[in-house]
BATI-369348 format. One record per residue: residue number from 1; residue in three letters; x, y, z of N, C-alpha, C, O in turn. Coordinates in Angstrom, 3 decimals, padded with zeros to 6 digits. Layout:
// residues N
PT num residu     n.c1     n.c2     n.c3    ca.c1    ca.c2    ca.c3     c.c1     c.c2     c.c3     o.c1     o.c2     o.c3
PT NUM    ALA        X        Y        Z        X        Y        Z        X        Y        Z        X        Y        Z
...
This chain:
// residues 219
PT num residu     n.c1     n.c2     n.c3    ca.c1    ca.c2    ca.c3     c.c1     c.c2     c.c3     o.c1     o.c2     o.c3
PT   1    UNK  055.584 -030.751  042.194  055.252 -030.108  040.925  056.450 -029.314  040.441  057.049 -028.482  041.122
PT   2    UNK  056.755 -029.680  039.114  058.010 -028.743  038.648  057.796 -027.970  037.616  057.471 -028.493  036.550
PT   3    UNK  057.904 -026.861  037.701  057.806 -025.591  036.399  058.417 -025.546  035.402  058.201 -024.586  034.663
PT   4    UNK  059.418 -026.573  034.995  060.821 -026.545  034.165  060.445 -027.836  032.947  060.785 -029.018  033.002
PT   5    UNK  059.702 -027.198  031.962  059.213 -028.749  031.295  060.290 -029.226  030.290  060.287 -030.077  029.401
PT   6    UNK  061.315 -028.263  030.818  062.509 -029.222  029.489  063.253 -030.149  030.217  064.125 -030.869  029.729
PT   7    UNK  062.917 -030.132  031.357  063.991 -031.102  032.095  062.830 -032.206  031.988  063.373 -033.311  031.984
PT   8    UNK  061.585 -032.306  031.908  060.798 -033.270  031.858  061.575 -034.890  030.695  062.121 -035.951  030.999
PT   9    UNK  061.243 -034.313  029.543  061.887 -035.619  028.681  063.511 -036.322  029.096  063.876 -037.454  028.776
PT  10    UNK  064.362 -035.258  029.919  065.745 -036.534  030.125  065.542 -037.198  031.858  066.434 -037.423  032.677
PT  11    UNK  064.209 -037.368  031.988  063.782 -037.796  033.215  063.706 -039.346  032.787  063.809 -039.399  031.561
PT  12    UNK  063.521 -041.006  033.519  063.824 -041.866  033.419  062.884 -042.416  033.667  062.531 -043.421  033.050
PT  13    UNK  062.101 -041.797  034.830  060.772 -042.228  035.116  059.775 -042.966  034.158  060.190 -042.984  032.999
PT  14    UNK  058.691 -043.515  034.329  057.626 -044.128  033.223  056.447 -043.152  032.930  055.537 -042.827  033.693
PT  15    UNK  056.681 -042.752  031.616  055.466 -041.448  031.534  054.762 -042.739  030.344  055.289 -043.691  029.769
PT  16    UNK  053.183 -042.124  030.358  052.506 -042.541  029.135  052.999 -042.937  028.212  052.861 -044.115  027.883
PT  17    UNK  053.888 -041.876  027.358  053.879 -041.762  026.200  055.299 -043.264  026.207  055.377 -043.848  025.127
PT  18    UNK  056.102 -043.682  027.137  056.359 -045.004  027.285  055.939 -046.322  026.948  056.587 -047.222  026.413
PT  19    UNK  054.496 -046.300  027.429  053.294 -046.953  027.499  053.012 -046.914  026.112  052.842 -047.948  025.467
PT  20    UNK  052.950 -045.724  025.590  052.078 -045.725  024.049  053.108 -046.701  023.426  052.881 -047.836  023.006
PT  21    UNK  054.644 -045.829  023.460  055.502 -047.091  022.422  055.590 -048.451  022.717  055.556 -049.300  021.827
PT  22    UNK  055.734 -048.805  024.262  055.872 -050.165  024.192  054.051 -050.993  023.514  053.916 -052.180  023.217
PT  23    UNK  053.058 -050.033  023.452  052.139 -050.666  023.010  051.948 -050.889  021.705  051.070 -051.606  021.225
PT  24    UNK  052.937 -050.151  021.003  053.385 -049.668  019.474  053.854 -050.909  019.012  053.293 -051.385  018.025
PT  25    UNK  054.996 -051.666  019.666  055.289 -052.516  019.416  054.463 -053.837  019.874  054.214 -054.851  019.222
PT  26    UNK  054.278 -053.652  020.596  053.573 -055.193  021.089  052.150 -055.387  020.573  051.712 -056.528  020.720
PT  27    UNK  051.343 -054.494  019.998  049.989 -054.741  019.172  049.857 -053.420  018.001  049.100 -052.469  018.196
PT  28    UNK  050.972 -053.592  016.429  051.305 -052.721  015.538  049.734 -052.480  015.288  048.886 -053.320  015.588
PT  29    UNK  049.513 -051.534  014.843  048.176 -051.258  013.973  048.564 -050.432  012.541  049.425 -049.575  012.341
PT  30    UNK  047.611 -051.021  011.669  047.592 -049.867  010.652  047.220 -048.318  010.818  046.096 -048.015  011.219
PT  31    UNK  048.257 -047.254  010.479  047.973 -045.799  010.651  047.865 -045.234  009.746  048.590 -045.337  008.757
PT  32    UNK  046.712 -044.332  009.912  045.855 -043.695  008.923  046.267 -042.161  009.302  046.303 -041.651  010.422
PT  33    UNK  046.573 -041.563  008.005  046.646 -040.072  008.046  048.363 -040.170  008.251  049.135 -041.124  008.349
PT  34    UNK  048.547 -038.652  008.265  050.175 -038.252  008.622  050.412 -038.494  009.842  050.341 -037.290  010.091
PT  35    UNK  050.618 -038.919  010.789  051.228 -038.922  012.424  051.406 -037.956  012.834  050.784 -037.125  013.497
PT  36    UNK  053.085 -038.151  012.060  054.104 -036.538  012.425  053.577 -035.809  012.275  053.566 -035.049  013.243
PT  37    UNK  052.746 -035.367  011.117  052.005 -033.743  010.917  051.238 -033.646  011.744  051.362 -032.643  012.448
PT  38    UNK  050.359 -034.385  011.994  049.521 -034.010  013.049  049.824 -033.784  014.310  049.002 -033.138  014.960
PT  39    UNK  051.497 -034.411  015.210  051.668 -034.163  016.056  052.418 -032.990  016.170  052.613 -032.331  017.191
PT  40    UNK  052.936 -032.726  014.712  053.473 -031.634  014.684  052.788 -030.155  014.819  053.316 -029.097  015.162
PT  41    UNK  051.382 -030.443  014.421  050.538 -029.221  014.471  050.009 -028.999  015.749  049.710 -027.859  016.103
PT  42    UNK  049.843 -030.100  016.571  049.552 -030.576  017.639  050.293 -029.806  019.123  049.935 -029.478  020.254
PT  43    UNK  051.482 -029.783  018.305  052.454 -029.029  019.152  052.287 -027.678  019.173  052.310 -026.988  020.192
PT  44    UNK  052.085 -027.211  017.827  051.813 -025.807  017.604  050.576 -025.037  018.847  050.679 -024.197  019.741
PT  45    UNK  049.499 -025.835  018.308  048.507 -025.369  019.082  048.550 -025.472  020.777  047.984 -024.789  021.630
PT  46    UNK  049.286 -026.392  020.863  049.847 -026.443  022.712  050.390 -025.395  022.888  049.858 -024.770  023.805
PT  47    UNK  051.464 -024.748  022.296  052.083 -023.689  022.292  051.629 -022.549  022.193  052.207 -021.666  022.827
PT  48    UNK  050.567 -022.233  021.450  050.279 -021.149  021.554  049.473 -020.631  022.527  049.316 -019.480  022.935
PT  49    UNK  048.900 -021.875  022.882  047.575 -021.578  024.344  048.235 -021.869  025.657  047.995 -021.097  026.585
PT  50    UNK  049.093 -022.957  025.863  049.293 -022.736  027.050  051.205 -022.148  027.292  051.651 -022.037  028.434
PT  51    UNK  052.114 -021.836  026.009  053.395 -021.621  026.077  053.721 -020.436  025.039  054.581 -020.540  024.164
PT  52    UNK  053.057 -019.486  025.212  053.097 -018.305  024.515  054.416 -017.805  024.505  054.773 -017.008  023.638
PT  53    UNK  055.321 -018.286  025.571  056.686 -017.276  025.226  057.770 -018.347  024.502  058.955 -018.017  024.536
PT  54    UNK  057.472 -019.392  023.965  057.810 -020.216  023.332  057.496 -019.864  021.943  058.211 -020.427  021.114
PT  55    UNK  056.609 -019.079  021.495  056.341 -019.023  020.502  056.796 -017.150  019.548  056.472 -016.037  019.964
PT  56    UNK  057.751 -017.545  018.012  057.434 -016.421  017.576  056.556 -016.074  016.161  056.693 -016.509  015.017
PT  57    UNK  055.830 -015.337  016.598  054.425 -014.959  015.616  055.182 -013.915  013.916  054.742 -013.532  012.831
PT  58    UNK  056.555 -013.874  014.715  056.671 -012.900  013.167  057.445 -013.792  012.372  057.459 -013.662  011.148
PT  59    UNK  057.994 -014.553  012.865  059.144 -015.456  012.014  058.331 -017.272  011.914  058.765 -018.323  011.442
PT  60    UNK  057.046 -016.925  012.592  056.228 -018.298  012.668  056.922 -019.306  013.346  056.814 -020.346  012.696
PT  61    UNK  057.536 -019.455  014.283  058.390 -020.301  015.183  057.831 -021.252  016.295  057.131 -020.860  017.229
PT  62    UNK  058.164 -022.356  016.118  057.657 -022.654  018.332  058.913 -023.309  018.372  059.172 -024.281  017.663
PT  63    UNK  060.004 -022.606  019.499  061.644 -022.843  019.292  062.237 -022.977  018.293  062.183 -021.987  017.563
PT  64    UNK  062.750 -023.724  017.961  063.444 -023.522  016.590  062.884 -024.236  015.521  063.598 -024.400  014.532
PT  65    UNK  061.408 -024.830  015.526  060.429 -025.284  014.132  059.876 -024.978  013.720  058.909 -024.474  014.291
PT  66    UNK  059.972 -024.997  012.428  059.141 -023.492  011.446  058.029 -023.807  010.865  057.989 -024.804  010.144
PT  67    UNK  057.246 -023.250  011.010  055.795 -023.727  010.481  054.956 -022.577  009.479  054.807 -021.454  009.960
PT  68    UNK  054.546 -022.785  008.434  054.005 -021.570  007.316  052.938 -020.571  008.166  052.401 -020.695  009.267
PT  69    UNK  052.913 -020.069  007.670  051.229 -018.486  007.922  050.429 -018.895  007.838  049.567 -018.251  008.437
PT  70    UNK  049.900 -020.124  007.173  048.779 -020.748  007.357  048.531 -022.003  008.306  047.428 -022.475  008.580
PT  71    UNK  049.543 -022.370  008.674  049.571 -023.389  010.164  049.230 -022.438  011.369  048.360 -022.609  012.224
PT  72    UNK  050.161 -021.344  011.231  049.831 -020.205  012.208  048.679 -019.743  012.742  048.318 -019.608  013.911
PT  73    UNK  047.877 -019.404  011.146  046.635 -018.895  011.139  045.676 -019.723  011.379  044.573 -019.362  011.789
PT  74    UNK  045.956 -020.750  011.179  044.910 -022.264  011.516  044.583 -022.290  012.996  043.478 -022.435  013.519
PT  75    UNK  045.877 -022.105  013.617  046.372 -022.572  015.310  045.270 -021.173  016.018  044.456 -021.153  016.941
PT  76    UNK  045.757 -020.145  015.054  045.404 -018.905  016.069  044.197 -018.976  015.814  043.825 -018.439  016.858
PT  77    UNK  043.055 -019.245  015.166  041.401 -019.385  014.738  040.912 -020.687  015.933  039.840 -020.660  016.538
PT  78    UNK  042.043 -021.863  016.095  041.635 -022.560  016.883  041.079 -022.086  018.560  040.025 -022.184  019.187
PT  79    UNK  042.703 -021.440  018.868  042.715 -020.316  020.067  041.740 -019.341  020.340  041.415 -018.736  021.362
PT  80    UNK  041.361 -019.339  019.188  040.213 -017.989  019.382  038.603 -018.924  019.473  037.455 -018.507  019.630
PT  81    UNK  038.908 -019.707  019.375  037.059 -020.855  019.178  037.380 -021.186  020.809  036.431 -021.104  021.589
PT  82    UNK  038.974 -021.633  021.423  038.605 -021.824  022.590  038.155 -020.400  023.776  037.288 -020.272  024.640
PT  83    UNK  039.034 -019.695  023.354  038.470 -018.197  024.342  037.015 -018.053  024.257  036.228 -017.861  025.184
PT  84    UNK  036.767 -018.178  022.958  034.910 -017.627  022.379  034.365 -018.782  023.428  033.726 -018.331  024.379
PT  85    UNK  034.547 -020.283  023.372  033.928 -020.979  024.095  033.934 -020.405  025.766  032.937 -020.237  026.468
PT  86    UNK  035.144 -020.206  026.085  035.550 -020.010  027.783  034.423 -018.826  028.182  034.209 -018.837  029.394
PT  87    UNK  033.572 -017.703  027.379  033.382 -016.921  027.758  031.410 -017.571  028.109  030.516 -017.023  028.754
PT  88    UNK  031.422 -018.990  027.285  030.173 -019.637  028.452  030.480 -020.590  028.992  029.523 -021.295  029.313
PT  89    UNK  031.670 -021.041  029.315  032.471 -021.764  030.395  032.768 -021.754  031.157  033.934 -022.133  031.268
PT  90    UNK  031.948 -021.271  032.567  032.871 -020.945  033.573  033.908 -021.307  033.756  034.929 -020.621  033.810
PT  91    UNK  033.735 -023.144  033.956  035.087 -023.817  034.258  035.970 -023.264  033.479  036.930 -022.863  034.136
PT  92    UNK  036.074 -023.043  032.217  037.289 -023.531  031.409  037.841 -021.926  031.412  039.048 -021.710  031.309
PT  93    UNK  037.020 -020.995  031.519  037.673 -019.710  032.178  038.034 -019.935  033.535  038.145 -018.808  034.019
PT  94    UNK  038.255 -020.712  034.335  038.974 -020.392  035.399  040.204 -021.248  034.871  041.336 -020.924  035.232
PT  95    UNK  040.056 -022.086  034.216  041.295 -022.942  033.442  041.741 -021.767  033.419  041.913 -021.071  034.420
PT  96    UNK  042.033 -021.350  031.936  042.454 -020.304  031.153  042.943 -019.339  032.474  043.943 -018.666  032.224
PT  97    UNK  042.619 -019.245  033.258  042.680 -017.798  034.620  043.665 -018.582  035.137  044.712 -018.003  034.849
PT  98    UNK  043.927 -019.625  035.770  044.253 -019.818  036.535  045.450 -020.956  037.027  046.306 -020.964  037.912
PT  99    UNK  045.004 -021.949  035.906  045.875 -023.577  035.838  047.604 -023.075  035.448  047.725 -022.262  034.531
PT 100    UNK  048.555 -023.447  035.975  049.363 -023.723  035.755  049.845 -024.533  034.148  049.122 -025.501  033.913
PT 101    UNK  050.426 -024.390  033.568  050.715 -024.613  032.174  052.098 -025.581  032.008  053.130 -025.010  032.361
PT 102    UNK  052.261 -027.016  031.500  052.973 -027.228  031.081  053.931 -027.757  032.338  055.150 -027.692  032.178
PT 103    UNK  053.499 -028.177  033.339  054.165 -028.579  034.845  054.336 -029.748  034.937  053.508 -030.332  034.237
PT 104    UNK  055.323 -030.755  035.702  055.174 -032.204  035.528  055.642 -032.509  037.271  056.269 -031.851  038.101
PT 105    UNK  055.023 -033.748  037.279  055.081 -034.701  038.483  055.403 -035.982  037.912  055.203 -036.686  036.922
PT 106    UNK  056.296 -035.919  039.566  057.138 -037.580  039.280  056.208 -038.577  040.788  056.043 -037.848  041.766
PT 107    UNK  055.912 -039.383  040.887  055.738 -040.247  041.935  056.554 -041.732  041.715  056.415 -042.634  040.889
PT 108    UNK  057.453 -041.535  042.843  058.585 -042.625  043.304  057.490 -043.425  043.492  056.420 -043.146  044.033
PT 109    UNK  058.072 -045.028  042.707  057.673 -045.703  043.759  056.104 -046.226  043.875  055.836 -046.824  044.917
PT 110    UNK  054.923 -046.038  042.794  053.751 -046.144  042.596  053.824 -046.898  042.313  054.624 -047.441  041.552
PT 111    UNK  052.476 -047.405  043.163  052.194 -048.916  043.379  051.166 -049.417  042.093  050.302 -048.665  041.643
PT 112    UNK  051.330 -050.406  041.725  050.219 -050.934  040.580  049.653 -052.577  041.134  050.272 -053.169  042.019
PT 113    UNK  048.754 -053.009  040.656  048.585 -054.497  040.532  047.516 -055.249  039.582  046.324 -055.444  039.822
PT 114    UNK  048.250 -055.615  038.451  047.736 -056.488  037.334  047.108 -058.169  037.702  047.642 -059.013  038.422
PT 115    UNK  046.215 -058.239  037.173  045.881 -060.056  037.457  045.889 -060.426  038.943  045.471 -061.555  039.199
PT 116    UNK  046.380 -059.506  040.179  046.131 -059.909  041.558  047.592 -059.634  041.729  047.884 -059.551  042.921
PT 117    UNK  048.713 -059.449  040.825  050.345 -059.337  041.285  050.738 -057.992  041.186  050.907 -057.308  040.176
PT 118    UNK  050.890 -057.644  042.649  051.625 -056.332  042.833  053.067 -055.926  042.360  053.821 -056.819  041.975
PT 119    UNK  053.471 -054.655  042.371  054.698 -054.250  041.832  054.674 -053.088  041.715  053.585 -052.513  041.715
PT 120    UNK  055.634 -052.519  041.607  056.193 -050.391  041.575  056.523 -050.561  040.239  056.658 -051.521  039.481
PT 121    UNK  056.647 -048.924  040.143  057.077 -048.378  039.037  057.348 -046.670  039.421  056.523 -045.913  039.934
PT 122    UNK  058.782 -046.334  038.996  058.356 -044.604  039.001  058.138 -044.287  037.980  058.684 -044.632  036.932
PT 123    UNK  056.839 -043.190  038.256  056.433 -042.707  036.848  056.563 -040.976  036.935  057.096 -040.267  037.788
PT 124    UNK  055.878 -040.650  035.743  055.617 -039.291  035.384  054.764 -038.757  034.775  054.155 -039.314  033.862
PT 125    UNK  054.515 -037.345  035.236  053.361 -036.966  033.876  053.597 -035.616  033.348  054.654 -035.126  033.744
PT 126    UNK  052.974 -034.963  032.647  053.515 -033.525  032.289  052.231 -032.768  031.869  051.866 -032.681  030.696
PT 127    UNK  051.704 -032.333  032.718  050.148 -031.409  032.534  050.268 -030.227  031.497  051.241 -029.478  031.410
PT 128    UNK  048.970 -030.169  030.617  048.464 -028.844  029.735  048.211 -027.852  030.878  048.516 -026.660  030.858
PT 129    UNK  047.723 -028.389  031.688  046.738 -027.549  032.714  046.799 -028.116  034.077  046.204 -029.189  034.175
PT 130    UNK  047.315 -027.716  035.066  047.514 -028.124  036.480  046.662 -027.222  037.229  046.818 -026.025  036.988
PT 131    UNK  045.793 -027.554  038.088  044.660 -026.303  038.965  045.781 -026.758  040.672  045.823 -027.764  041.381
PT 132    UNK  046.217 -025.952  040.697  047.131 -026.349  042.002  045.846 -026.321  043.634  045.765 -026.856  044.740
PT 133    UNK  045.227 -025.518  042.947  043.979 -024.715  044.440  043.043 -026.098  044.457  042.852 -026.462  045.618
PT 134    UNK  042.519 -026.815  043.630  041.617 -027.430  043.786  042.356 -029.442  043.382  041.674 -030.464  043.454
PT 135    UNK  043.886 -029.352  042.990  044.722 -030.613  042.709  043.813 -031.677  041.894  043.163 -032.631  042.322
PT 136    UNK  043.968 -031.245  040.712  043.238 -031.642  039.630  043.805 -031.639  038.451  044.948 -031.797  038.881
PT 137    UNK  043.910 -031.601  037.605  043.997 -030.859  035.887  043.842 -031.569  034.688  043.250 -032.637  034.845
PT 138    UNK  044.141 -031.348  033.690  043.327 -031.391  032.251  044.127 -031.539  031.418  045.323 -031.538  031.710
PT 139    UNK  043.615 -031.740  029.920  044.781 -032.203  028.825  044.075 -030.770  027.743  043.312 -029.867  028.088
PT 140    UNK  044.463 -030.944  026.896  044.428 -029.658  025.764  044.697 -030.920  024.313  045.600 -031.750  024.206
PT 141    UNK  043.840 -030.708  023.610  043.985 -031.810  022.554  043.493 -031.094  021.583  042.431 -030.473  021.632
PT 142    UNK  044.634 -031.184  020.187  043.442 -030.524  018.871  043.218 -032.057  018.258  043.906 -033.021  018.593
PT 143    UNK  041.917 -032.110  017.113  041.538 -033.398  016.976  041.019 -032.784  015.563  040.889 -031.650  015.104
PT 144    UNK  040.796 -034.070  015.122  040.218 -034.240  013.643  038.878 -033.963  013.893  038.543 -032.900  013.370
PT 145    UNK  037.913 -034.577  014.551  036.873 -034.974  015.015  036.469 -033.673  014.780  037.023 -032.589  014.957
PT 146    UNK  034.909 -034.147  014.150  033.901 -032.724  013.656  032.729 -032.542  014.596  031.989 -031.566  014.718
PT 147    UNK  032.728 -033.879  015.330  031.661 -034.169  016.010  031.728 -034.241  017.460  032.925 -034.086  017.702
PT 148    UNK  031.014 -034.412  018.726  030.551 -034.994  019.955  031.297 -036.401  019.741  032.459 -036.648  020.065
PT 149    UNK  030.199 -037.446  019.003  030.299 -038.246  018.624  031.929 -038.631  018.163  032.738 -039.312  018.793
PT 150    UNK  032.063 -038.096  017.134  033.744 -038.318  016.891  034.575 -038.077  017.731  035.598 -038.758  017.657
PT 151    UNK  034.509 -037.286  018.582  035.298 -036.506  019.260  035.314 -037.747  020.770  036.392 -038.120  021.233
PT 152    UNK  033.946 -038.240  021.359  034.017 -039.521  021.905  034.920 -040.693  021.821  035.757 -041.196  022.570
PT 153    UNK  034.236 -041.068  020.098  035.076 -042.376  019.407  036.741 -042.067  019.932  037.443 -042.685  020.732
PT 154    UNK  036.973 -041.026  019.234  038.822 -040.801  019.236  039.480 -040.832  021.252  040.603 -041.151  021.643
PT 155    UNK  038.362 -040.414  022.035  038.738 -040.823  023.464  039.554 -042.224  023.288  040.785 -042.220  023.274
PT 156    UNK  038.765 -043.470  023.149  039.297 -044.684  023.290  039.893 -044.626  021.972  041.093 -044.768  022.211
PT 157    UNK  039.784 -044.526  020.982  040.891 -044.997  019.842  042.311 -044.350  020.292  043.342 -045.013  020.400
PT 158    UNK  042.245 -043.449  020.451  043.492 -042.811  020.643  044.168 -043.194  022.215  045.332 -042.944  022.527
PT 159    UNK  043.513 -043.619  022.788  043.616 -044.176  024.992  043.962 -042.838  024.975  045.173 -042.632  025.046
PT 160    UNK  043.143 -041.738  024.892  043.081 -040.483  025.369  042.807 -040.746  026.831  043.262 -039.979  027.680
PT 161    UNK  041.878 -042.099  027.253  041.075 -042.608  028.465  042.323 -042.785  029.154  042.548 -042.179  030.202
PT 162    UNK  043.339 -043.759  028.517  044.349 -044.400  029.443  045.388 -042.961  029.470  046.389 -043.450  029.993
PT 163    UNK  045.626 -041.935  029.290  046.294 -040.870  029.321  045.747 -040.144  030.757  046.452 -039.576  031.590
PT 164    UNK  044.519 -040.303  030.787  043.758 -039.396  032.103  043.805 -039.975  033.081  044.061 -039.418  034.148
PT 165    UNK  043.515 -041.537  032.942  043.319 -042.056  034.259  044.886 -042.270  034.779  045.059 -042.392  035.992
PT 166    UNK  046.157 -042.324  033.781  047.796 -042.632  034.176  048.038 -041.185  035.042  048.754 -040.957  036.017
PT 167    UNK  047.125 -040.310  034.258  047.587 -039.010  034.930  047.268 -038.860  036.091  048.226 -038.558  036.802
PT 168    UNK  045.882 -038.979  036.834  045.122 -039.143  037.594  045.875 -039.892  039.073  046.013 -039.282  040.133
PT 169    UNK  046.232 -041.101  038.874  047.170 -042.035  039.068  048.214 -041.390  039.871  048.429 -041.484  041.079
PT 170    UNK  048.917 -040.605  038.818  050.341 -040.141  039.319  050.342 -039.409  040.524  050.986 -039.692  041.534
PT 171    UNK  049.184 -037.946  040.275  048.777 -037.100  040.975  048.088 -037.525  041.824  047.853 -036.713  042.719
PT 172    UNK  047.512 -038.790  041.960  046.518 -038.536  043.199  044.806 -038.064  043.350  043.838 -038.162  044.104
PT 173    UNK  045.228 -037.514  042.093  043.499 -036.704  042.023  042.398 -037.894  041.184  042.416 -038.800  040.351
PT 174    UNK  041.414 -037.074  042.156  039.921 -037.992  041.800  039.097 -037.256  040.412  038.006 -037.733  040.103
PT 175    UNK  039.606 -036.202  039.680  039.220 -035.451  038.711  039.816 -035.277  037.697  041.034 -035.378  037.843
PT 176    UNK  039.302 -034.930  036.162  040.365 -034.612  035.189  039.108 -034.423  033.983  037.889 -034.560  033.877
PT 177    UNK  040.266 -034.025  033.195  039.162 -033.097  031.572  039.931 -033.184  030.718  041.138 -033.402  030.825
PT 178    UNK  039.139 -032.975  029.510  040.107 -033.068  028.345  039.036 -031.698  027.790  037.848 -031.707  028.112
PT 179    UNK  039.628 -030.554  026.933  039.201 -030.054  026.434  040.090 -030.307  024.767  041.318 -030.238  024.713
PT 180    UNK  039.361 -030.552  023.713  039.648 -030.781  022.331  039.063 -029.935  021.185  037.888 -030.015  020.827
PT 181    UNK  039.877 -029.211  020.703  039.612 -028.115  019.470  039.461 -028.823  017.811  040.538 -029.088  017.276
PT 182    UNK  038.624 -029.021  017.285  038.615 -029.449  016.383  039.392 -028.608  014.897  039.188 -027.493  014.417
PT 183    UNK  039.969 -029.298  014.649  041.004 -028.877  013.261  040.142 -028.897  012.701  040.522 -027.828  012.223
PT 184    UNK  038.780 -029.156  011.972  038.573 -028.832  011.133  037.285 -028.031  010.853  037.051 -027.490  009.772
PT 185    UNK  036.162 -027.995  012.334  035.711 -027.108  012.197  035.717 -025.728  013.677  035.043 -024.750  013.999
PT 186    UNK  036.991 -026.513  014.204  037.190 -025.302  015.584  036.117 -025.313  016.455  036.073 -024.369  017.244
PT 187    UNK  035.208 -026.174  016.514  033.851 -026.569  017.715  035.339 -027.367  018.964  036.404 -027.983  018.984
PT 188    UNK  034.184 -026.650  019.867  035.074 -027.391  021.411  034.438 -028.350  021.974  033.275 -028.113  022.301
PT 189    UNK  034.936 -029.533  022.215  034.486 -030.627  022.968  035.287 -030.762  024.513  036.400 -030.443  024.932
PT 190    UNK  034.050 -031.428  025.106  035.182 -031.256  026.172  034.465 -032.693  027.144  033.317 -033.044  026.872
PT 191    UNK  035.068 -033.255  027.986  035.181 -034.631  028.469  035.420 -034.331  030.225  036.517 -033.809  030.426
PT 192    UNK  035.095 -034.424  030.731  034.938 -034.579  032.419  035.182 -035.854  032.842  034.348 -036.575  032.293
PT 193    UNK  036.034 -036.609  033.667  036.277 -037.588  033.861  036.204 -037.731  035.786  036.658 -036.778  036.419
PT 194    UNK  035.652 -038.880  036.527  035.976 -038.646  037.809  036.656 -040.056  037.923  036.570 -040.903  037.033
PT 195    UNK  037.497 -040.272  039.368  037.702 -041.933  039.221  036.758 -042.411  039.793  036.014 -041.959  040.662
PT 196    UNK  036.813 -043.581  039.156  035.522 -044.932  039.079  034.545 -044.784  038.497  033.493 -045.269  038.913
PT 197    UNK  034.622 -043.993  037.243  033.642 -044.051  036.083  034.009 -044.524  034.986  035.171 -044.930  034.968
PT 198    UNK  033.224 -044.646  033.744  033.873 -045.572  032.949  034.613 -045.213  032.100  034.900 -046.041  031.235
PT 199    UNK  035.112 -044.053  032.036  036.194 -043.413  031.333  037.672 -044.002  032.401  038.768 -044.257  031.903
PT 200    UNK  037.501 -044.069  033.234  038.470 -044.001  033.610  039.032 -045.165  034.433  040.128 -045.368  034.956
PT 201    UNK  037.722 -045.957  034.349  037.954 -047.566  034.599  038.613 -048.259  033.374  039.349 -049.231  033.548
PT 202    UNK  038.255 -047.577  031.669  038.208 -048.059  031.009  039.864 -047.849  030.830  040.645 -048.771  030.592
PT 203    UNK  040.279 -046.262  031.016  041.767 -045.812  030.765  042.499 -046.998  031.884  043.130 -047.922  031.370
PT 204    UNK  042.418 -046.947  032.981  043.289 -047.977  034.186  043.618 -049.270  033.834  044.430 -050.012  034.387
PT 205    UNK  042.634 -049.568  032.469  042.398 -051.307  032.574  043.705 -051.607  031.793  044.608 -052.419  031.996
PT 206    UNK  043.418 -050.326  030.471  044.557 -050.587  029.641  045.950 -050.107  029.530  046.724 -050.198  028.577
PT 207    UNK  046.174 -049.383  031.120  047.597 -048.853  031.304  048.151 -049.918  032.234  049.355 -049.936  032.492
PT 208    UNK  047.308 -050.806  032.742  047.790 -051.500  034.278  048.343 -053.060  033.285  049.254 -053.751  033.740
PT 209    UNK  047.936 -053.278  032.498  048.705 -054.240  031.709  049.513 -053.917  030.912  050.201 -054.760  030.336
PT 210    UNK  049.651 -052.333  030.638  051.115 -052.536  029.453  051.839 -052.193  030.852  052.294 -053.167  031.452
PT 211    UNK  051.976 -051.103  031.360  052.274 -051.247  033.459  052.946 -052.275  033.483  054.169 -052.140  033.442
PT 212    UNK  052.521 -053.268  033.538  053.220 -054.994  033.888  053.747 -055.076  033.102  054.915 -055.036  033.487
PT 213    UNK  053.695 -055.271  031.219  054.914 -055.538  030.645  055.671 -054.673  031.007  056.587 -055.189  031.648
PT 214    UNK  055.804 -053.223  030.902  056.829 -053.050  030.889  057.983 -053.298  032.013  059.190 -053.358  031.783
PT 215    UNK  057.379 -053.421  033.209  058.030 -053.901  034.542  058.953 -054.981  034.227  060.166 -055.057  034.420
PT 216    UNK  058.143 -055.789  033.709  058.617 -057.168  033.139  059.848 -057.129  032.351  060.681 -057.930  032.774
PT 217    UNK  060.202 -056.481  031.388  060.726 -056.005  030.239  062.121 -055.326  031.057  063.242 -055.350  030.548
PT 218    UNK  061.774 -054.623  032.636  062.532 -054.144  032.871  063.257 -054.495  034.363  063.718 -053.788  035.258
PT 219    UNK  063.154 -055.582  034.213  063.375 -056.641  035.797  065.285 -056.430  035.786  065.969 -056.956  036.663
């Protein structure tokens, strides 16, 4: 486990977000809405909950990207729907208490096997939330989604699924969560995942074949 998440991106290893582009290219879809903005706000709200000293509140900053008083104020109403939630959460107050923030793992050398044909890969991952005491952890997601229901749908549209179970994977662990703040009405959803359920049969199915291309791609 490493504490240093800027050294994370000039790492070489195979993280997800690998996976997402080579899937970018190999099955384009039509995209709906802004991307960038949303990942850009996306960032914001990571920052403020789990990378507070990353962030400045008088000049509206997260490092050197500037974002208006009302992105700010958006992010910080979000932050405050998740605390309000944590306080009938046990779990997610011991999150909040306790998880490690923003940590990444590499595993040399992980084994995969597509269609019956084995093969490695080193990969990576980079946790919202790492529980070191119990070797587990969680993602932090803000979402469009107003609903349960929506907030479901966007699991698989988005392979939020294949994000948990790659993570899962890396680490070793039989557990994982997604907690998701809704942008637009700040309700908290939240997703429990164990392995060999169908969240996470469903995430494995569709990382273990882009997995193989990219191996392939990289012989």
């Amino acid at each position: 486990m490493n504490h240093n998440p800027d050294a994370y991106y000039s790492r070489t290893e195979v993280s997800n977000s690998d996976l997402s582009a080579l899937k970018n290219i190999l099955y384009p879809r039509t995209q709906f809405g802004d991307k960038e903005a949303a990942f850009r706000f996306g960032n914001l709200v990571d920052a403020i909950i789990t990378e507070p000293a990353r962030v400045n509140y008088y000049h509206y900053l997260v490092d050197d990207v500037r974002y208006t008083e009302e992105e700010f104020r958006h992010a910080l109403e979000m932050r405050r729907a998740l605390r309000t939630e944590a306080c009938r959460d046990p779990f997610l107050a011991k999150v909040l208490e306790e998880a490690a923030t923003q940590c990444y793992m590499v595993n040399r050398g992980q084994r995969f096997e597509y269609c019956g044909f084995p093969f490695r890969l080193d990969t990576r991952c980079k946790w919202d939330w790492w529980l070191e005491r119990f070797r587990f952890g969680g993602d932090l997601k803000s979402t469009a989604a107003a609903t349960q229901a929506e907030f479901d749908d966007a699991v698989d549209f988005f392979d939020w699924d294949r994000s948990r179970a790659w993570y899962m994977d890396v680490a070793g662990s039989d557990r994982d969560f997604i907690y998701a703040i809704s942008k637009k009405n700040c309700s908290v959803f939240k997703l429990f995942i164990e392995r060999g359920d169908h969240v996470y049969n469903r995430g494995r199915e569709k990382y273990e074949e882009l997995a193989f291309r990219y191996w392939c791609l990289n012989l």
